[in-house]
One Martini backbone bead per residue (centre of mass of N, CA, C, O) as a GRO file, in nm:
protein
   90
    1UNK     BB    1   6.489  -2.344  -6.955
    2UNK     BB    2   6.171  -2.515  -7.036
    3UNK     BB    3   6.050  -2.870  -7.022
    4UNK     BB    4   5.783  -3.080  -7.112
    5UNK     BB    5   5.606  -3.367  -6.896
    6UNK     BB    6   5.500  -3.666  -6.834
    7UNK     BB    7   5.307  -3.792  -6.516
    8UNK     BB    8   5.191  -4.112  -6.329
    9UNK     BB    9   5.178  -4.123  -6.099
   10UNK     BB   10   4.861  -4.098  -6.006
   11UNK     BB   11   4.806  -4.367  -6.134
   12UNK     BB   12   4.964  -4.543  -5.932
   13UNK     BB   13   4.804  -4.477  -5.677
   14UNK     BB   14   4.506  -4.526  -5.787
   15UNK     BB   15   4.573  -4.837  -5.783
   16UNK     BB   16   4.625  -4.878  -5.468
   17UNK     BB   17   4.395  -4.787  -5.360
   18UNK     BB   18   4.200  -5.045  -5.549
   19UNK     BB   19   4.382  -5.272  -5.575
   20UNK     BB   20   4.559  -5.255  -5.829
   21UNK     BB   21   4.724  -5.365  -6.081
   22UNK     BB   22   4.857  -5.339  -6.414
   23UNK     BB   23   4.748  -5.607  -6.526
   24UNK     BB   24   4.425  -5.527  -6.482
   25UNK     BB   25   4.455  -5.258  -6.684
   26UNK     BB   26   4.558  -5.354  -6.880
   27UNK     BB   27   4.341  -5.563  -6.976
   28UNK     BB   28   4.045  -5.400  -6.894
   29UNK     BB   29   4.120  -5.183  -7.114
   30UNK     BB   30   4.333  -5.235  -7.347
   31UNK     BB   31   4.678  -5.239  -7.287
   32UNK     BB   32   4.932  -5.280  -7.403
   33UNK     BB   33   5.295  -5.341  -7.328
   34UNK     BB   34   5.428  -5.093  -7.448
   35UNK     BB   35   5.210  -4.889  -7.313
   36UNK     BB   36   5.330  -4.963  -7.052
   37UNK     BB   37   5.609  -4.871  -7.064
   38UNK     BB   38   5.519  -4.583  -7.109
   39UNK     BB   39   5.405  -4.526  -6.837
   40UNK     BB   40   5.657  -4.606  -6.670
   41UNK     BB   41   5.834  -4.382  -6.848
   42UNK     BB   42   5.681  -4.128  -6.887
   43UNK     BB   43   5.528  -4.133  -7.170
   44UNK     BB   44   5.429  -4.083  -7.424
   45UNK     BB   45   5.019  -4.140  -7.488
   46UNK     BB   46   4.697  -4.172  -7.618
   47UNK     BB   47   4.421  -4.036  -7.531
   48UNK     BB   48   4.277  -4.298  -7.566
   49UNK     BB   49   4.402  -4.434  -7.336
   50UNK     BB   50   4.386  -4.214  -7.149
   51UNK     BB   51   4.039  -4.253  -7.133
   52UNK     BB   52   4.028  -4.578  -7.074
   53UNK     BB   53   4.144  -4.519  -6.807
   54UNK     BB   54   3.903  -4.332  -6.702
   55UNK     BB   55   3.663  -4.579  -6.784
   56UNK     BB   56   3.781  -4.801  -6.572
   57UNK     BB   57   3.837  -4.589  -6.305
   58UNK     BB   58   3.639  -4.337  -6.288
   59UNK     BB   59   3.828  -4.062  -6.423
   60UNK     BB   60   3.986  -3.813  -6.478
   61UNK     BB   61   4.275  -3.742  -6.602
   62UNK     BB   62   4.357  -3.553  -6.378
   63UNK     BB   63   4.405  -3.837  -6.192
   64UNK     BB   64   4.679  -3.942  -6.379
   65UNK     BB   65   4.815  -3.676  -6.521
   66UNK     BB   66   5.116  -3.494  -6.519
   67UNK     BB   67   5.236  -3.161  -6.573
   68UNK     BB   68   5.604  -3.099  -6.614
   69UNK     BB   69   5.840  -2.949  -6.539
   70UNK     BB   70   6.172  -2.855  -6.663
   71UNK     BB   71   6.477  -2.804  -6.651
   72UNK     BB   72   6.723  -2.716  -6.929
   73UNK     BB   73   6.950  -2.782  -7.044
   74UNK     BB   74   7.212  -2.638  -7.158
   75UNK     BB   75   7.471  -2.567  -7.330
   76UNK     BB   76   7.777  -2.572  -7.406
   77UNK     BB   77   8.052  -2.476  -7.336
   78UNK     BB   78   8.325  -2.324  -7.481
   79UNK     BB   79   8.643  -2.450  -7.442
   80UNK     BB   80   8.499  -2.689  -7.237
   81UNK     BB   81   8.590  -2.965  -7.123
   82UNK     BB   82   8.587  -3.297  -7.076
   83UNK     BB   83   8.675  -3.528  -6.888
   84UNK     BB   84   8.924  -3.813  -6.923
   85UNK     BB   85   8.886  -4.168  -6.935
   86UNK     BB   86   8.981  -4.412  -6.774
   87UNK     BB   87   9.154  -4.692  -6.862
   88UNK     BB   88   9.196  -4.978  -6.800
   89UNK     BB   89   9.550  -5.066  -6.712
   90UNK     BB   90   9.656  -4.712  -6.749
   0.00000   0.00000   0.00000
């Protein structure tokens, strides 16, 4: 099974093209410290959000950010434990 989600690695190259920093970007579009660190962490951030950088870099959407799939880990197997964790001086 797979899960997607979204990564923004296309956006910090295309600030390295243009030279420009993060917070650059943060200020002259109007965007959070909280939304840069969504962004940073590759998680989902509003379309606006995402507009606001395209109308400031001057390019599409998928110039910024592309959907990837990952395998979704499975469930756990029934009846097979995890090894048991030693603790310190034990």
């Amino acid at each position: 099974m797979f899960e997607t989600t979204i990564c923004y690695n296309s956006l910090w190259k295309n600030l390295i093209d243009k030279k420009m920093s993060q917070i650059d970007l943060q200020r002259s579009a109007g965007i959070s410290a909280s939304t840069m660190t969504k962004l940073r962490r590759d998680e989902t951030v509003s379309l606006d959000v995402l507009v606001r950088i395209c109308a400031y870099l001057e390019c599409n959407i998928g110039d910024i950010c592309n959907v990837v799939k990952k395998e979704k880990a499975g469930p756990a197997v029934p009846g097979v434990l995890k090894p048991k964790r030693r603790g310190r001086g034990k």
